[in-house]
C-alpha positions as CSV (number, residue, x, y, z in Angstrom):
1,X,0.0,0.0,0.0
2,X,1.2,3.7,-1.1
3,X,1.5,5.7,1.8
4,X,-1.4,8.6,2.6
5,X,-0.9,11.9,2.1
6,X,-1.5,14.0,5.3
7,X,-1.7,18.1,5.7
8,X,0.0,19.9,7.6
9,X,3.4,18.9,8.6
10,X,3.8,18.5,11.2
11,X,0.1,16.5,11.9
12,X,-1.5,16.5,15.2
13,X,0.2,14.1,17.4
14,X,-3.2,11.9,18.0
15,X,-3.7,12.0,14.5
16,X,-0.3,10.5,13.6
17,X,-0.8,8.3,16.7
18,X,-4.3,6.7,15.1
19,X,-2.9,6.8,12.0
20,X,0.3,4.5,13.7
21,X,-1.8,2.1,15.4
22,X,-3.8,1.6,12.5
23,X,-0.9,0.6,10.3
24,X,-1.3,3.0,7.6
25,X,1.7,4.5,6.3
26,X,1.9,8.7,6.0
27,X,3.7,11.5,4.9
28,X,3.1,14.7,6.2
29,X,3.4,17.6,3.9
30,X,3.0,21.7,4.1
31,X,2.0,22.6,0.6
32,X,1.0,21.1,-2.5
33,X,4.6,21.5,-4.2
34,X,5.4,18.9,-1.6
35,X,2.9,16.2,-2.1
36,X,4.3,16.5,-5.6
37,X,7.6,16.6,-5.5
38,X,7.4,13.3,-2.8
39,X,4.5,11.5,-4.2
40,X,5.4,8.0,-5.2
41,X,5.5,6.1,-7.8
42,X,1.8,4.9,-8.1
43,X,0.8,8.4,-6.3
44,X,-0.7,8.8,-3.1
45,X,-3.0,6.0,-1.7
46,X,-5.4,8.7,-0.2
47,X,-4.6,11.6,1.9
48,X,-6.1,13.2,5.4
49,X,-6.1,16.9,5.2
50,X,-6.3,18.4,8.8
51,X,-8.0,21.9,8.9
52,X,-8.9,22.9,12.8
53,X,-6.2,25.2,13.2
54,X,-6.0,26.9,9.4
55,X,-9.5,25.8,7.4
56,X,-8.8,28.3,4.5
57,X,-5.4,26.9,4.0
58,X,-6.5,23.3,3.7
59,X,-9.4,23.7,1.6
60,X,-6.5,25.5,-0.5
61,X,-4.7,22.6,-0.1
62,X,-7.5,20.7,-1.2
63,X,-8.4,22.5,-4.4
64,X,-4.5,22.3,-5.4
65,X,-4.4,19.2,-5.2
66,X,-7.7,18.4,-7.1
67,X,-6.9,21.0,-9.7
68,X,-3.5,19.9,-10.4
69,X,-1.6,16.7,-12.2
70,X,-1.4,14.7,-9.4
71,X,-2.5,11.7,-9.2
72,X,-5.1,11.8,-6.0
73,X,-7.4,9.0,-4.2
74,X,-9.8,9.4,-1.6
75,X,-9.8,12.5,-0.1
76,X,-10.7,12.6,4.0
77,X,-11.1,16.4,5.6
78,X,-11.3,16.6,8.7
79,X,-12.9,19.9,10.3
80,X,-13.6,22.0,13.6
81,X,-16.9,21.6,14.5
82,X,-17.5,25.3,13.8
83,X,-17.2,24.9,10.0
84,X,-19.6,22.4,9.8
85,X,-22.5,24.7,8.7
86,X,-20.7,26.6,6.1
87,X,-18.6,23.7,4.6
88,X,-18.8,23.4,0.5
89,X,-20.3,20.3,-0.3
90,X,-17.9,20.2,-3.6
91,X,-16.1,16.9,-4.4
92,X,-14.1,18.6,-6.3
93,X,-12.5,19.1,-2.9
94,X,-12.9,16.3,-0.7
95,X,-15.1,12.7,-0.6
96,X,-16.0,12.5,2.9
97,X,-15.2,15.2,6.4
98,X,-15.1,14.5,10.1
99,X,-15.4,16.5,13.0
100,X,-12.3,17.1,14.7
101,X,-14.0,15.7,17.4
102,X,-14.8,12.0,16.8
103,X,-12.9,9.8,18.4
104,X,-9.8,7.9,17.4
105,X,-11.9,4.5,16.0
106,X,-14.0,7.5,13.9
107,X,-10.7,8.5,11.9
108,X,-10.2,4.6,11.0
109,X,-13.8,3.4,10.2
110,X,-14.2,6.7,7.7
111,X,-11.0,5.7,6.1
112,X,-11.8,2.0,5.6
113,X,-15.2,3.1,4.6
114,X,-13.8,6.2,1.8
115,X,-11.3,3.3,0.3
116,X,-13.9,0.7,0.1
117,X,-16.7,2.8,-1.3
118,X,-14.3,4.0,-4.0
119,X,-12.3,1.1,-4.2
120,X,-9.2,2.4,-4.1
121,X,-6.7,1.4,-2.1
122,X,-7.2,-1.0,1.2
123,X,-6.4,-1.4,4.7
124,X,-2.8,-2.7,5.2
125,X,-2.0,-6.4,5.8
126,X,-2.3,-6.1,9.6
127,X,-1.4,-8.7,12.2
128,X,-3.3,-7.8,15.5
129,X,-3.4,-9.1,18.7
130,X,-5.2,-7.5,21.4
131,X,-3.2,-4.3,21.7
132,X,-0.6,-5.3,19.8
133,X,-0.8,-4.4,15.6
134,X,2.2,-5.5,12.9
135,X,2.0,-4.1,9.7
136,X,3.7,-6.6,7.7
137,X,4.1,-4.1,4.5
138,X,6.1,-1.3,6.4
139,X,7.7,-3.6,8.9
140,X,6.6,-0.8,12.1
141,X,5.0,-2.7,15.2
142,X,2.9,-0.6,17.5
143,X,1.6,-1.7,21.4
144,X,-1.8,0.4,22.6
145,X,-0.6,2.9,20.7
146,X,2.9,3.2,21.0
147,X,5.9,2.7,18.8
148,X,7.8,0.2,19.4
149,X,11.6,0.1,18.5
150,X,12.5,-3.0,17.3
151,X,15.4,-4.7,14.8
152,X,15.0,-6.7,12.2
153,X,15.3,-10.0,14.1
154,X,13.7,-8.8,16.9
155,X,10.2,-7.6,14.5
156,X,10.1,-11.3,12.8
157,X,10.4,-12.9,15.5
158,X,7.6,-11.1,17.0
159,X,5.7,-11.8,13.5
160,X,6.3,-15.5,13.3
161,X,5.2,-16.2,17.2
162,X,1.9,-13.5,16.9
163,X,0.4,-14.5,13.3
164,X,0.0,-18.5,15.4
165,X,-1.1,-17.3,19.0
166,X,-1.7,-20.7,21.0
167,X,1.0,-22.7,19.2
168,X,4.2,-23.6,21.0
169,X,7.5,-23.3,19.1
170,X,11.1,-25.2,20.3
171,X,14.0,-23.3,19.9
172,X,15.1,-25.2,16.7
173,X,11.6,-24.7,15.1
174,X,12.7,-20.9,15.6
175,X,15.7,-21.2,14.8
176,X,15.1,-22.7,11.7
177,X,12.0,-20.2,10.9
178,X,12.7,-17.1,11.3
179,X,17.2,-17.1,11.2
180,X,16.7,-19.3,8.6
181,X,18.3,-23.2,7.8
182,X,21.6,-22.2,7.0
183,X,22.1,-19.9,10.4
184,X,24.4,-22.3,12.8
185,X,23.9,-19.8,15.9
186,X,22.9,-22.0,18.9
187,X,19.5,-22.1,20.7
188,X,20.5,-19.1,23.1
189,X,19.8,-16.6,20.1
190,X,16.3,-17.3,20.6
191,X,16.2,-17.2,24.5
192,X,18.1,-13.7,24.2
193,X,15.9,-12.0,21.3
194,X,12.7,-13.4,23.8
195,X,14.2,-11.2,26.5
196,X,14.9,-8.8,24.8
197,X,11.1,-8.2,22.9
198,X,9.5,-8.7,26.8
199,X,11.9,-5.8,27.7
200,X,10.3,-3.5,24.9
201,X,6.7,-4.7,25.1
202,X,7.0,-3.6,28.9
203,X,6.4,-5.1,31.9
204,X,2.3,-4.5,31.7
205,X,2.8,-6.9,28.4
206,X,6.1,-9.3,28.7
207,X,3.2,-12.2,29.0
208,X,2.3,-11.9,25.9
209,X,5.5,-14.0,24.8
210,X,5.3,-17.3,27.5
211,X,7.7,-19.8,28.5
212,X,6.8,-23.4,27.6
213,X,9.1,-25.3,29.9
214,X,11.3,-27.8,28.5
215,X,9.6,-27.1,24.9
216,X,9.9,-23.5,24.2
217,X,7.8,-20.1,23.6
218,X,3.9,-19.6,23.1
219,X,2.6,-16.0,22.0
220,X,-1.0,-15.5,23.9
221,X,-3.4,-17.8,25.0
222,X,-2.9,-21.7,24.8
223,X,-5.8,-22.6,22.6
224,X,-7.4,-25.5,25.0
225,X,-8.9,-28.2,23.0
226,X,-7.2,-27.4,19.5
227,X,-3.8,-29.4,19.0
228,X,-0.8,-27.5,18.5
């Protein structure tokens, strides 16, 4: 998935927050020169044009965007709730608005409703887990809402051990997974990355990854009944 657009730069930090947690990937911009000059290949899966604290300047935003040569797909404004009453009803600006005040799960249902009723573009390939969300296309992991900071060994792990919660894994299954057959580093590489993802998913959510004793590691719940 392209990434969305997103006016201004910087974005509210909730905005960016939901947009995180959600697994959509964003670029804020300041101006229209910008979305062109960084718009990707395939152009902009959508964008998210914030106008609470400068309204004039994003519906400018908006008609530059519309009125130019870039290539654009769903367009999501979100407003104060002041503006509501005197908002032009003009697609050639936007396809759907928000209040500013709606609450975080508002932002992603109106997104997942604008792409699918104009089908164009989708949600990311998401792997979720209570609070925990993976987005498997930009490699970011995020827990209740917060970044986490992982490397690249670290973030597969975590991927191979959440997309199969209930199922216990031995060492050499993970080994032999997620290193790979031809890595020859002992069973302790496992133990230490374990450690090391409880560290970052914090002490409120280090149970997330269990201990199997004498077999290995289990991601969430056993799955009673169901063999493994």
């Amino acid at each position: 998935m392209e990434p969305l657009l997103c006016f201004p730069d910087p974005i509210p930090a909730p905005m960016a927050s939901v947009l995180d947690a959600t697994g959509y990937p964003w670029k804020a911009v300041s101006n229209s020169d910008g979305a062109l000059a960084l718009a990707p290949a395939d152009g902009w899966s959508g964008a998210v044009v914030w106008s609470v604290d400068d309204h004039d300047a994003a519906l400018a935003f908006c008609h530059n965007l519309r009125s130019g040569d870039l290539p654009l797909r769903p367009l999501l404004l979100i407003v104060p709730p002041g503006e509501v009453g005197s908002l032009p009803l003009r697609d050639d600006l936007f396809d759907d608005f928000m209040v500013a005040k709606g609450d975080d799960t508002e932002l992603e249902a109106r997104l997942a409703h604008l792409f699918w009723r104009t089908g164009q573009g989708s949600r990311p390939e998401l792997i979720e887990y209570g609070p925990l969300s993976l987005n498997v296309e930009t490699y970011q992991a995020t827990l209740a809402g917060r970044h986490l900071d992982l490397t690249f060994m670290e973030y597969e792990l975590l991927k191979f051990l959440s997309s199969a919660p209930g199922k216990v894994f031995n060492r050499e299954t993970l080994l032999s997974r997620v290193w790979g057959y031809e890595y020859f580093g002992g069973a302790r590489t496992v133990d230490v990355h374990v450690r090391r993802l409880r560290a970052k998913l914090g002490e409120e959510h280090a149970h997330l990854i269990q201990t199997v004793r004498s077999v290995g590691y289990r991601f969430g719940e056993a799955r009673w009944g169901t063999r493994q």
